[in-house]
PQR file of N, CA, C, O and H, with PARSE charges and radii, in Angstrom:
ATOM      1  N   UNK A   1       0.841  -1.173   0.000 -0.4000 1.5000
ATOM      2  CA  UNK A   1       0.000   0.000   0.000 -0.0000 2.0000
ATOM      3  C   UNK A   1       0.889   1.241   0.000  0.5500 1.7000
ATOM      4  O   UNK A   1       1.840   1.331   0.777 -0.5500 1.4000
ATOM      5  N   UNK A   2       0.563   2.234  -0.910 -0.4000 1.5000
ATOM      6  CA  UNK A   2       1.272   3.276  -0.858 -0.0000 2.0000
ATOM      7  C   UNK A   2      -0.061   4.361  -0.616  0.5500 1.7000
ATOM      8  O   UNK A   2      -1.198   4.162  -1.043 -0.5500 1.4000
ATOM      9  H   UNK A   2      -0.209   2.161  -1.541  0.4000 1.0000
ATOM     10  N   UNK A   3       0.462   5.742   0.305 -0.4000 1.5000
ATOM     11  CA  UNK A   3      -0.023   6.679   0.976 -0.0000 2.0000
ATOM     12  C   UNK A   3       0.855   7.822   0.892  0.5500 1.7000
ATOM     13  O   UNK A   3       2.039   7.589   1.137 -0.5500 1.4000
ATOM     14  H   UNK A   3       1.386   5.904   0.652  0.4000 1.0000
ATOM     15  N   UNK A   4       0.578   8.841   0.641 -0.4000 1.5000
ATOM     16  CA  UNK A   4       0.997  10.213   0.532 -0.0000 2.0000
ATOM     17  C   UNK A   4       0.599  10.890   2.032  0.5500 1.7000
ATOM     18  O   UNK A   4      -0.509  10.911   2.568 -0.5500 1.4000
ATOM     19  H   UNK A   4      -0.383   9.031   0.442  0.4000 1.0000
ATOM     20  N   UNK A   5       1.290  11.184   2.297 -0.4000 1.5000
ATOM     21  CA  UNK A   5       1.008  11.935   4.042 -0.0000 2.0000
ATOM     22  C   UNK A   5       2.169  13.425   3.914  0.5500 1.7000
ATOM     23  O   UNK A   5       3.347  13.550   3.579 -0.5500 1.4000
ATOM     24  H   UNK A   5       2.190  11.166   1.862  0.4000 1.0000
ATOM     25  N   UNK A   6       1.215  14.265   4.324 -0.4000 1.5000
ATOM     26  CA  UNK A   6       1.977  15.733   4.581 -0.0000 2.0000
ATOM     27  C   UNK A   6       2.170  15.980   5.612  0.5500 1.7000
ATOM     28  O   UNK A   6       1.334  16.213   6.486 -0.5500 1.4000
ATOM     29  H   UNK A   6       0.258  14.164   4.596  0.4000 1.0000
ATOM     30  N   UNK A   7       3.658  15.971   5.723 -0.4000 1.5000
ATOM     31  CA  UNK A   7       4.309  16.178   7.158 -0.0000 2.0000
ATOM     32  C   UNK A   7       5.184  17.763   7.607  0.5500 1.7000
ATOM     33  O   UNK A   7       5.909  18.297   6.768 -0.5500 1.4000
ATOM     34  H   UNK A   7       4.337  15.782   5.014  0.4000 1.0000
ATOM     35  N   UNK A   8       5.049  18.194   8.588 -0.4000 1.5000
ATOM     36  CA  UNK A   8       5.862  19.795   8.862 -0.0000 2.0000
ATOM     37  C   UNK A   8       7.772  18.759   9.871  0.5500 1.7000
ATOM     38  O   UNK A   8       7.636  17.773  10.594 -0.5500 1.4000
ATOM     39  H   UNK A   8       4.460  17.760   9.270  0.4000 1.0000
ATOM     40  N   UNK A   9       8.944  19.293   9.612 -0.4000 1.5000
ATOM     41  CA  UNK A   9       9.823  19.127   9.584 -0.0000 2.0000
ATOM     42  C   UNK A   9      10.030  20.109  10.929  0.5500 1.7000
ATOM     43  O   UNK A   9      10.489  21.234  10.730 -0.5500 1.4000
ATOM     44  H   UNK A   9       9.055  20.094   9.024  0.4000 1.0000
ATOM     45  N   UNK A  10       9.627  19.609  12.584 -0.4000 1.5000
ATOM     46  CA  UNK A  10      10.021  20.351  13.420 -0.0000 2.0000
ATOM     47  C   UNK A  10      11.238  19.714  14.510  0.5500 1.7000
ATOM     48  O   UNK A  10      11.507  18.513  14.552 -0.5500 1.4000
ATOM     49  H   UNK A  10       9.254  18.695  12.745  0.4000 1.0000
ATOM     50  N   UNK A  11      11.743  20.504  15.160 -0.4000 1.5000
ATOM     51  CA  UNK A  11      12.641  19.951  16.213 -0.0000 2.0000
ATOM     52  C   UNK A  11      13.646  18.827  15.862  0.5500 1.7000
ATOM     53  O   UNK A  11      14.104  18.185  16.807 -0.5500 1.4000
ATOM     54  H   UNK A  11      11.525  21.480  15.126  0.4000 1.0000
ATOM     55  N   UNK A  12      14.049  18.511  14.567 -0.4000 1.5000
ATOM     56  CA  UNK A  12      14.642  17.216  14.274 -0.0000 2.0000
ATOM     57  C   UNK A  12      13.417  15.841  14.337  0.5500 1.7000
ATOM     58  O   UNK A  12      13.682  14.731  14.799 -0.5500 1.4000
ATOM     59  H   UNK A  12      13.677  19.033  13.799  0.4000 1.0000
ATOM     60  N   UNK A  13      12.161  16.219  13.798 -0.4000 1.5000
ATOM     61  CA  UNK A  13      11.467  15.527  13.952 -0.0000 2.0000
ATOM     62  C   UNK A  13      10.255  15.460  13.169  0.5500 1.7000
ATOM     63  O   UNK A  13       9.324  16.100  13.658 -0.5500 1.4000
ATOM     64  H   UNK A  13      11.946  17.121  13.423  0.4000 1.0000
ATOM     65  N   UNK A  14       9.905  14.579  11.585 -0.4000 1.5000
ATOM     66  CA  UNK A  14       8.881  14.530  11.070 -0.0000 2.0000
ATOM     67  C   UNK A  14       7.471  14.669  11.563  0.5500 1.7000
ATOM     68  O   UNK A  14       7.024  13.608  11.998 -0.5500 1.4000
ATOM     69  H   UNK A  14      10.661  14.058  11.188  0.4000 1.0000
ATOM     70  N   UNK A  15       6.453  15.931  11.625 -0.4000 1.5000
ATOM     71  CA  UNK A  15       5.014  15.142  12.393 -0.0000 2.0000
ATOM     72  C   UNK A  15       4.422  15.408  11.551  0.5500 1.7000
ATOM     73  O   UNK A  15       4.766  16.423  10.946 -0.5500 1.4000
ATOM     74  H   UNK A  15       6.816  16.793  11.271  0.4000 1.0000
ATOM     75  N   UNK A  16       3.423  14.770  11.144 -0.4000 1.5000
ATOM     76  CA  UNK A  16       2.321  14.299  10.485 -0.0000 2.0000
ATOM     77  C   UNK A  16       1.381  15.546  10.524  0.5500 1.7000
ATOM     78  O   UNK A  16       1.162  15.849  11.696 -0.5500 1.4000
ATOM     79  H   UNK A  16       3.144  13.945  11.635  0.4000 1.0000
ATOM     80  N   UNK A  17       0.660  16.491   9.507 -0.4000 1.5000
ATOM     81  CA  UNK A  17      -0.112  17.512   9.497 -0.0000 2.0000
ATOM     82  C   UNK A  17      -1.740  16.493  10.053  0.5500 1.7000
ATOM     83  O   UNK A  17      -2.470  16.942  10.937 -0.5500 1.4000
ATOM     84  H   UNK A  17       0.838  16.245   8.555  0.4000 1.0000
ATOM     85  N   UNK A  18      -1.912  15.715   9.641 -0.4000 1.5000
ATOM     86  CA  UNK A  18      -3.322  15.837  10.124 -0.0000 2.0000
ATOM     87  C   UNK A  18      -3.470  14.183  10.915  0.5500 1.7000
ATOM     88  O   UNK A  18      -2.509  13.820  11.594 -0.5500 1.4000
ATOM     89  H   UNK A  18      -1.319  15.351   8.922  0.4000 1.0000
ATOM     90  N   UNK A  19      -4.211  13.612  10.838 -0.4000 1.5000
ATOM     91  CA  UNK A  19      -4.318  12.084  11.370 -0.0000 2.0000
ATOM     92  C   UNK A  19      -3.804  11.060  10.774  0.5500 1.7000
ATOM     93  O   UNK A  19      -4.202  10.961   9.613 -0.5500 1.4000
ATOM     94  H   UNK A  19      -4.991  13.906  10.286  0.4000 1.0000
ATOM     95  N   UNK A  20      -2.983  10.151  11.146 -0.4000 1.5000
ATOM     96  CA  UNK A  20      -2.979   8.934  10.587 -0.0000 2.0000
ATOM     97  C   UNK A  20      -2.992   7.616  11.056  0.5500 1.7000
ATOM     98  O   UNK A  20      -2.737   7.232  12.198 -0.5500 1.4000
ATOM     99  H   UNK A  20      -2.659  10.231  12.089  0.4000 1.0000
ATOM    100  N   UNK A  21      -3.441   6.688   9.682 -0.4000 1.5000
ATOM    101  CA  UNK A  21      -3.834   5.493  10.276 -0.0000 2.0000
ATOM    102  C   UNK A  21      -2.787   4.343  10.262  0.5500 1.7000
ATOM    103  O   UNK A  21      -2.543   3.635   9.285 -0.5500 1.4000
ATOM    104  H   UNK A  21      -3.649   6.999   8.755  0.4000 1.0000
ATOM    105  N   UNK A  22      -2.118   4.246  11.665 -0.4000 1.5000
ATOM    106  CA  UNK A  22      -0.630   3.309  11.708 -0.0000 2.0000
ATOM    107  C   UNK A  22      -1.130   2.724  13.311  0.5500 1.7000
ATOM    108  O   UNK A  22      -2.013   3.165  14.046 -0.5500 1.4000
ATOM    109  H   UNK A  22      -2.316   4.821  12.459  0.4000 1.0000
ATOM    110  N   UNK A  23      -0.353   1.767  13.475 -0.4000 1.5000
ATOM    111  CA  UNK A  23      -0.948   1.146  14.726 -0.0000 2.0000
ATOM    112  C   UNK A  23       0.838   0.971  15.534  0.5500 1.7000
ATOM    113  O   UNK A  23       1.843   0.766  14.855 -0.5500 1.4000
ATOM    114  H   UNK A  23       0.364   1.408  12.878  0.4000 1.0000
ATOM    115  N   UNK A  24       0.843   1.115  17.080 -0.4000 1.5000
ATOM    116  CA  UNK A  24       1.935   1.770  17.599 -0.0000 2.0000
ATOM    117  C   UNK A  24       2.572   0.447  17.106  0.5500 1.7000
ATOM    118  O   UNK A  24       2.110  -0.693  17.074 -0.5500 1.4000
ATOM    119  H   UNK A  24       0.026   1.281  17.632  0.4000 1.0000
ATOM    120  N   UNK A  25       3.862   0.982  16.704 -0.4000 1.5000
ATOM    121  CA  UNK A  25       5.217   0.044  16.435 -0.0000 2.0000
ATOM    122  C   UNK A  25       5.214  -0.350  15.330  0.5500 1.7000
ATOM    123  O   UNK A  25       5.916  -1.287  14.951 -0.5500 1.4000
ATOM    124  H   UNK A  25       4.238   1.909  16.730  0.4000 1.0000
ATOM    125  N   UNK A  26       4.303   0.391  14.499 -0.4000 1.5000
ATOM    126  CA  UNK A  26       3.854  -0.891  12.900 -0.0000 2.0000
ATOM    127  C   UNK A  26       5.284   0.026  12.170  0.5500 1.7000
ATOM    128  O   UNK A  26       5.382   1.250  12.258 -0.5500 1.4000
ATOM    129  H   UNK A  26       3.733   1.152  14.807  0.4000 1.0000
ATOM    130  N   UNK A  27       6.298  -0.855  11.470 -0.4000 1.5000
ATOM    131  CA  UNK A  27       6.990  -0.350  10.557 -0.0000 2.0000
ATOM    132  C   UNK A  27       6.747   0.091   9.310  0.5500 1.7000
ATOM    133  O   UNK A  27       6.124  -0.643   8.543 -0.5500 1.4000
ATOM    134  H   UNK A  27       6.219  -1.849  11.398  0.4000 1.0000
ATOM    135  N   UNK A  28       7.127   1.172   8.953 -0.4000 1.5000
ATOM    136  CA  UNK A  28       6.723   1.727   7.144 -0.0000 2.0000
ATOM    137  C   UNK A  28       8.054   2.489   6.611  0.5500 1.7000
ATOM    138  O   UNK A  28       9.018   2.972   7.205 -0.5500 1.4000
ATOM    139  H   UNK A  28       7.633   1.768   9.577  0.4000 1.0000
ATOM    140  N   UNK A  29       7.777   2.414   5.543 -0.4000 1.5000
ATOM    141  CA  UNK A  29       9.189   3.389   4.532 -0.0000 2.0000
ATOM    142  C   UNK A  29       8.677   4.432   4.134  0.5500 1.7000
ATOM    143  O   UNK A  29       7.491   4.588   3.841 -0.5500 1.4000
ATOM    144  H   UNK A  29       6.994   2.022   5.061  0.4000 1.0000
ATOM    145  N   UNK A  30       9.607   5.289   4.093 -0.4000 1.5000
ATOM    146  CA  UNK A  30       9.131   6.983   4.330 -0.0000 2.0000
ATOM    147  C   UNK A  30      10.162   7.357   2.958  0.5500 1.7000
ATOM    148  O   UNK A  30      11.290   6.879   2.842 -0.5500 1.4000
ATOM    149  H   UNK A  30      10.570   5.162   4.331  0.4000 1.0000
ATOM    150  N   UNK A  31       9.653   8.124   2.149 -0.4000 1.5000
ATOM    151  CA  UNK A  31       9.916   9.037   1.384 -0.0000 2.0000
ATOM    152  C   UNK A  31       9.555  10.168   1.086  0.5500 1.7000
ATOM    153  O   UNK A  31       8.382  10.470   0.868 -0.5500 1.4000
ATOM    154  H   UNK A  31       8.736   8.513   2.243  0.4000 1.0000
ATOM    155  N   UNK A  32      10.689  11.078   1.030 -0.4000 1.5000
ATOM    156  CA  UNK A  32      10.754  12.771   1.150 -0.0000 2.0000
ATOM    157  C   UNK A  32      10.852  13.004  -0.189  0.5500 1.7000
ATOM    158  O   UNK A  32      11.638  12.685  -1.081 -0.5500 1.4000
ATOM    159  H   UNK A  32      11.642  10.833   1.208  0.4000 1.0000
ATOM    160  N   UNK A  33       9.472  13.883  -0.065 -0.4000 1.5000
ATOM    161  CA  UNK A  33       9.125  14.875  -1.074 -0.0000 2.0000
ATOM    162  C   UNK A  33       9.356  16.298  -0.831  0.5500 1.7000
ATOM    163  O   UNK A  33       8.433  16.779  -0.174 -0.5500 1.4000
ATOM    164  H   UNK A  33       8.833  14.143   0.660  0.4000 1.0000
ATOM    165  N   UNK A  34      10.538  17.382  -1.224 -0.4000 1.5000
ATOM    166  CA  UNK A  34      10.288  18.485  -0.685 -0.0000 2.0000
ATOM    167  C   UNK A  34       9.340  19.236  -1.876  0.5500 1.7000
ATOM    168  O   UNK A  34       9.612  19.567  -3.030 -0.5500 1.4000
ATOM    169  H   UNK A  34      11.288  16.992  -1.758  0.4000 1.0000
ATOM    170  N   UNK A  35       8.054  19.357  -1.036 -0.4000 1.5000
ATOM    171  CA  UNK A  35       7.167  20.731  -1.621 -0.0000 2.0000
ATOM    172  C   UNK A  35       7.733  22.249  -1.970  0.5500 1.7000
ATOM    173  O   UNK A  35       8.518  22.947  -1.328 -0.5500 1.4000
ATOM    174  H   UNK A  35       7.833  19.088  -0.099  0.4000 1.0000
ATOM    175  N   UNK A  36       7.009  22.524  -3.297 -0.4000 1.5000
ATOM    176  CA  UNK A  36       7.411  23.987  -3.696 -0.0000 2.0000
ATOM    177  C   UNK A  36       7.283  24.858  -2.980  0.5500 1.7000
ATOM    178  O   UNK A  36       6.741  24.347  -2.001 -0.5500 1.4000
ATOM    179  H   UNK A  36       6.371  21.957  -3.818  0.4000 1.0000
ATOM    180  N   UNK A  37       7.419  25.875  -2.791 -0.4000 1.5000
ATOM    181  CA  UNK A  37       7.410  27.053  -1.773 -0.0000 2.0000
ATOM    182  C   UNK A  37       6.634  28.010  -2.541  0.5500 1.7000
ATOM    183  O   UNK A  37       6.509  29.103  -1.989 -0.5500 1.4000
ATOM    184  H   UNK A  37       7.860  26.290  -3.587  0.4000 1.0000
ATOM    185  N   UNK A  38       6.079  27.875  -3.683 -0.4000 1.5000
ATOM    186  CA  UNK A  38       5.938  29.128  -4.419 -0.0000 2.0000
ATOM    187  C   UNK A  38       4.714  28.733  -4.784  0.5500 1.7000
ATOM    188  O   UNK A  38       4.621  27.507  -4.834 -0.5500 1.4000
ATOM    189  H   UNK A  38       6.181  26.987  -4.131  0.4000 1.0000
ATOM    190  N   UNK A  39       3.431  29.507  -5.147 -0.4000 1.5000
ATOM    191  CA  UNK A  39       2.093  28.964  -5.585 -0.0000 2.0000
ATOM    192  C   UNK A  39       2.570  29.278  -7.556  0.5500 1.7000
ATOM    193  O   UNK A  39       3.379  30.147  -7.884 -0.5500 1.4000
ATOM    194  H   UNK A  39       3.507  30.503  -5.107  0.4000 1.0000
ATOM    195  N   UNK A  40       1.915  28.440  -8.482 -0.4000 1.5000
ATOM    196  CA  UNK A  40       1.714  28.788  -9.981 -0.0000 2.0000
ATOM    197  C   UNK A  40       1.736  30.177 -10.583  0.5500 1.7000
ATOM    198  O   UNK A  40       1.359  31.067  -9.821 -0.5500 1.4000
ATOM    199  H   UNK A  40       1.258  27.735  -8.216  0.4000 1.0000
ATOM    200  N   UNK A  41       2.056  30.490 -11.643 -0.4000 1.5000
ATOM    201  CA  UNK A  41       1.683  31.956 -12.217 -0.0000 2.0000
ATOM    202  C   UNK A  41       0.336  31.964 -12.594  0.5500 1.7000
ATOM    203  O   UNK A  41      -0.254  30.957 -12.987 -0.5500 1.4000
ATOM    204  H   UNK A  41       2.362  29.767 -12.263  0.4000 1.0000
ATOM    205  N   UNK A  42      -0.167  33.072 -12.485 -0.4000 1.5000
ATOM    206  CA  UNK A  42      -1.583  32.629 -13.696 -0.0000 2.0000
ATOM    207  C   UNK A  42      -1.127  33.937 -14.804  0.5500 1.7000
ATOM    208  O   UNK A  42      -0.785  35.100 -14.591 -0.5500 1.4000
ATOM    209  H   UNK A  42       0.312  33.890 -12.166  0.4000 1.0000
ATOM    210  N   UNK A  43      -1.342  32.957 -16.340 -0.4000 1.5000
ATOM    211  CA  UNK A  43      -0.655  34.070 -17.378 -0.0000 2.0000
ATOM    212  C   UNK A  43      -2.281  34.839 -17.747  0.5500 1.7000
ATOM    213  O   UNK A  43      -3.344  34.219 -17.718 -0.5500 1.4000
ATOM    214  H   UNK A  43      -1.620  32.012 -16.513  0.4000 1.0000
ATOM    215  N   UNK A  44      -2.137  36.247 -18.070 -0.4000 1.5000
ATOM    216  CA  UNK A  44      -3.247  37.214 -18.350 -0.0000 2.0000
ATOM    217  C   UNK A  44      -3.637  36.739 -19.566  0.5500 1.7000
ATOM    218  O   UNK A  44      -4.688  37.348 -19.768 -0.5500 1.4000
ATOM    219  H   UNK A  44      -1.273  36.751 -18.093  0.4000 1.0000
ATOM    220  N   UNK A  45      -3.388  35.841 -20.747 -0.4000 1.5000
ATOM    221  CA  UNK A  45      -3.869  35.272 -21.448 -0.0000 2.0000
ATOM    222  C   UNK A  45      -3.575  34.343 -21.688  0.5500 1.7000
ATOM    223  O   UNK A  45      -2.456  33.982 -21.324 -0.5500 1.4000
ATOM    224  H   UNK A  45      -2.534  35.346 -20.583  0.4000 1.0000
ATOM    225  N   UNK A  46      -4.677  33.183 -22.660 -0.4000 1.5000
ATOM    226  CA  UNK A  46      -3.979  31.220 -23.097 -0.0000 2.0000
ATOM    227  C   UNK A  46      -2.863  31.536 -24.203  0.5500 1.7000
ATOM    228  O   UNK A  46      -2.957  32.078 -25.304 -0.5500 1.4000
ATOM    229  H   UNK A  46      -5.586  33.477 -22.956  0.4000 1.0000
ATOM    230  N   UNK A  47      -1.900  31.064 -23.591 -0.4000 1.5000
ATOM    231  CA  UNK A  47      -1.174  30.624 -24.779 -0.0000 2.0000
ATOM    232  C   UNK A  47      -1.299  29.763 -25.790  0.5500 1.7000
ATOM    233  O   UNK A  47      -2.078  28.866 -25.470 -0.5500 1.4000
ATOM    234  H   UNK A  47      -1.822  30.624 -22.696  0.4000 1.0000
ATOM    235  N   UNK A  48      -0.639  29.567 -27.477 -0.4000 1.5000
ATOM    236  CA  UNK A  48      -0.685  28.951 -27.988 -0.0000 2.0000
ATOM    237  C   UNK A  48      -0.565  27.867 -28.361  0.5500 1.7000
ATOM    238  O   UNK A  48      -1.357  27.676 -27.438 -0.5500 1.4000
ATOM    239  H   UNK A  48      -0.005  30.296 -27.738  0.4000 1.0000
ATOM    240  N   UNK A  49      -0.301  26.511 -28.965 -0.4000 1.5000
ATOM    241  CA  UNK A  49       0.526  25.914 -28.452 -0.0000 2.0000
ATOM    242  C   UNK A  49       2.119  25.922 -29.797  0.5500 1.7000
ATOM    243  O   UNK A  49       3.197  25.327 -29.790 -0.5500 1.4000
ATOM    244  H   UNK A  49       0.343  26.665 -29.715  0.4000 1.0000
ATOM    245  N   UNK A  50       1.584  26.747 -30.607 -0.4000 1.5000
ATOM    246  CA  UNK A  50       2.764  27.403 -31.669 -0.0000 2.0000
ATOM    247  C   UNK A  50       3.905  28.210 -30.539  0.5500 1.7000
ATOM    248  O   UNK A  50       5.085  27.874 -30.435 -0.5500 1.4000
ATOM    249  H   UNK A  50       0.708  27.230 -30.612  0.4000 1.0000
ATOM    250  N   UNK A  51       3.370  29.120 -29.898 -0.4000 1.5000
ATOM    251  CA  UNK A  51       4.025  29.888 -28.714 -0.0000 2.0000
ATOM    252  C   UNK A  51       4.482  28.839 -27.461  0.5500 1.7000
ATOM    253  O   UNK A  51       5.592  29.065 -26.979 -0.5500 1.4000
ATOM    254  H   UNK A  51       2.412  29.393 -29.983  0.4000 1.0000
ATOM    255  N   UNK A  52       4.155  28.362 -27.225 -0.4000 1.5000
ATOM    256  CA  UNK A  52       4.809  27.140 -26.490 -0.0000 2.0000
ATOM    257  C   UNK A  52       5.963  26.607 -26.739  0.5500 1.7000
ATOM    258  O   UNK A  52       6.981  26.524 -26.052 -0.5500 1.4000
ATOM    259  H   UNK A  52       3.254  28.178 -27.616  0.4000 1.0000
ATOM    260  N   UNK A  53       5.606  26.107 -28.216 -0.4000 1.5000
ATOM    261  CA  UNK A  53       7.196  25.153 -28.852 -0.0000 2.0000
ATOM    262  C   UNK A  53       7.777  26.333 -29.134  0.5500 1.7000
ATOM    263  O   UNK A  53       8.917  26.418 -28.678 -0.5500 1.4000
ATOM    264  H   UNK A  53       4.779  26.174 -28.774  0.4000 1.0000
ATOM    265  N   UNK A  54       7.462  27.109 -29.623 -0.4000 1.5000
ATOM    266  CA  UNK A  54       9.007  28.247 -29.505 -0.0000 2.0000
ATOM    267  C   UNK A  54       9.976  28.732 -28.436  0.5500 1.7000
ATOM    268  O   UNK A  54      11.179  28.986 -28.368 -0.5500 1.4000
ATOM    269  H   UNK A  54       6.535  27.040 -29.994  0.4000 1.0000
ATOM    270  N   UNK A  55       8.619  28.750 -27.407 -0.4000 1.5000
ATOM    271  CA  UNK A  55       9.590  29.287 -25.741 -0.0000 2.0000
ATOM    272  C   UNK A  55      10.161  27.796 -25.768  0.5500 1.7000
ATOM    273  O   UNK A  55      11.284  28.038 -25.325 -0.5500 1.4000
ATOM    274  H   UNK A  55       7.642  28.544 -27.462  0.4000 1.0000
ATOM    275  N   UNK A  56      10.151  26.636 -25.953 -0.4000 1.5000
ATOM    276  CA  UNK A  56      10.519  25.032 -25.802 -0.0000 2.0000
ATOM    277  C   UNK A  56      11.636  25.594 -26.563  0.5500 1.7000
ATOM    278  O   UNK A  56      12.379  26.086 -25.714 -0.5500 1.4000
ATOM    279  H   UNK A  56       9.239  26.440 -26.314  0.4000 1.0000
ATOM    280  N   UNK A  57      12.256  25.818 -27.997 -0.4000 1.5000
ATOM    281  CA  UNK A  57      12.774  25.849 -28.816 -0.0000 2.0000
ATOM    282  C   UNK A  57      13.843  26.479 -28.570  0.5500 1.7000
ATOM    283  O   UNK A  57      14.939  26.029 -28.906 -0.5500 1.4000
ATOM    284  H   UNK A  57      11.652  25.419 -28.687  0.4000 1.0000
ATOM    285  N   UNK A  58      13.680  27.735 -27.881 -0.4000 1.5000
ATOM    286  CA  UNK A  58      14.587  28.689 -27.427 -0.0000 2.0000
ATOM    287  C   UNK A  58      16.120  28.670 -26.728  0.5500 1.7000
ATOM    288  O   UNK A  58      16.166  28.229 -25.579 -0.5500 1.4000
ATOM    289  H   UNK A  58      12.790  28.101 -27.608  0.4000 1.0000
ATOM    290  N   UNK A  59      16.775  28.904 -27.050 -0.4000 1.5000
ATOM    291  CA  UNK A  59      17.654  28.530 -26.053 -0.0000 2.0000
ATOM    292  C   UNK A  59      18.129  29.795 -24.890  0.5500 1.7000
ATOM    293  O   UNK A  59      18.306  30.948 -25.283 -0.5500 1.4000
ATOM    294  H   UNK A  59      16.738  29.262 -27.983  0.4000 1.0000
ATOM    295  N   UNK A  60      18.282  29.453 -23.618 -0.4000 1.5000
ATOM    296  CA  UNK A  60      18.446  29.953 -23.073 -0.0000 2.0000
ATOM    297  C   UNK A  60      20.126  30.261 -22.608  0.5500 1.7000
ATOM    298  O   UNK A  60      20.802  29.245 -22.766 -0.5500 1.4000
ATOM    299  H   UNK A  60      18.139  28.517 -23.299  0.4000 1.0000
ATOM    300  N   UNK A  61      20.802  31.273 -22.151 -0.4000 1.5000
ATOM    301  CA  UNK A  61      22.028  31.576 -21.370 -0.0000 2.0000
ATOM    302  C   UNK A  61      21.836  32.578 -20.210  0.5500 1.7000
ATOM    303  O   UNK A  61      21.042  33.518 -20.162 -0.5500 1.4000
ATOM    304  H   UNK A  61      20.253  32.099 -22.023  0.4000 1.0000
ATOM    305  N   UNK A  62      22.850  32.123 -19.168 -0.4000 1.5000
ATOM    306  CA  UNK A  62      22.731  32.796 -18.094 -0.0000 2.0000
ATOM    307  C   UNK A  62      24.189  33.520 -17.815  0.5500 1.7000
ATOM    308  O   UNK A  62      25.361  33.230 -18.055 -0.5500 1.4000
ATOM    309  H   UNK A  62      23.495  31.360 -19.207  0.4000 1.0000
ATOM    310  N   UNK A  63      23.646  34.382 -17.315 -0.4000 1.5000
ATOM    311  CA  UNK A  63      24.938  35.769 -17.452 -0.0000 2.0000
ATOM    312  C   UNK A  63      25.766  35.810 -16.035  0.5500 1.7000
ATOM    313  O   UNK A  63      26.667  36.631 -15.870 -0.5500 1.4000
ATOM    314  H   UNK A  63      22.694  34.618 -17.119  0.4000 1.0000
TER
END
């Protein structure tokens, strides 16, 4: 069984944001997902999808 559980990272210590269903001592494997920090853009209009593959196409450099 796999389960997604959202946990806050306090004191050196994973806790669980809301309830869960584990029974004391039951063993499980834990994998870390770090969540984005940032919410989506919303763009002021739909893009194309011609305008898409071009920003795709583009190449980028960083200064």
């Amino acid at each position: 069984m796999v389960k997604a559980i959202e946990c806050i990272y306090e004191d050196n210590v994973l806790k669980p944001v809301g309830k869960i269903q584990l029974r004391e001592g039951e063993r499980i494997r834990v994998t870390i997902e770090k969540k984005l920090s940032f919410e989506p853009i919303r763009l002021k209009k739909k893009l194309t999808s011609e305008r898409i593959s071009a920003l795709r196409d583009e190449s980028w450099t960083s200064s």
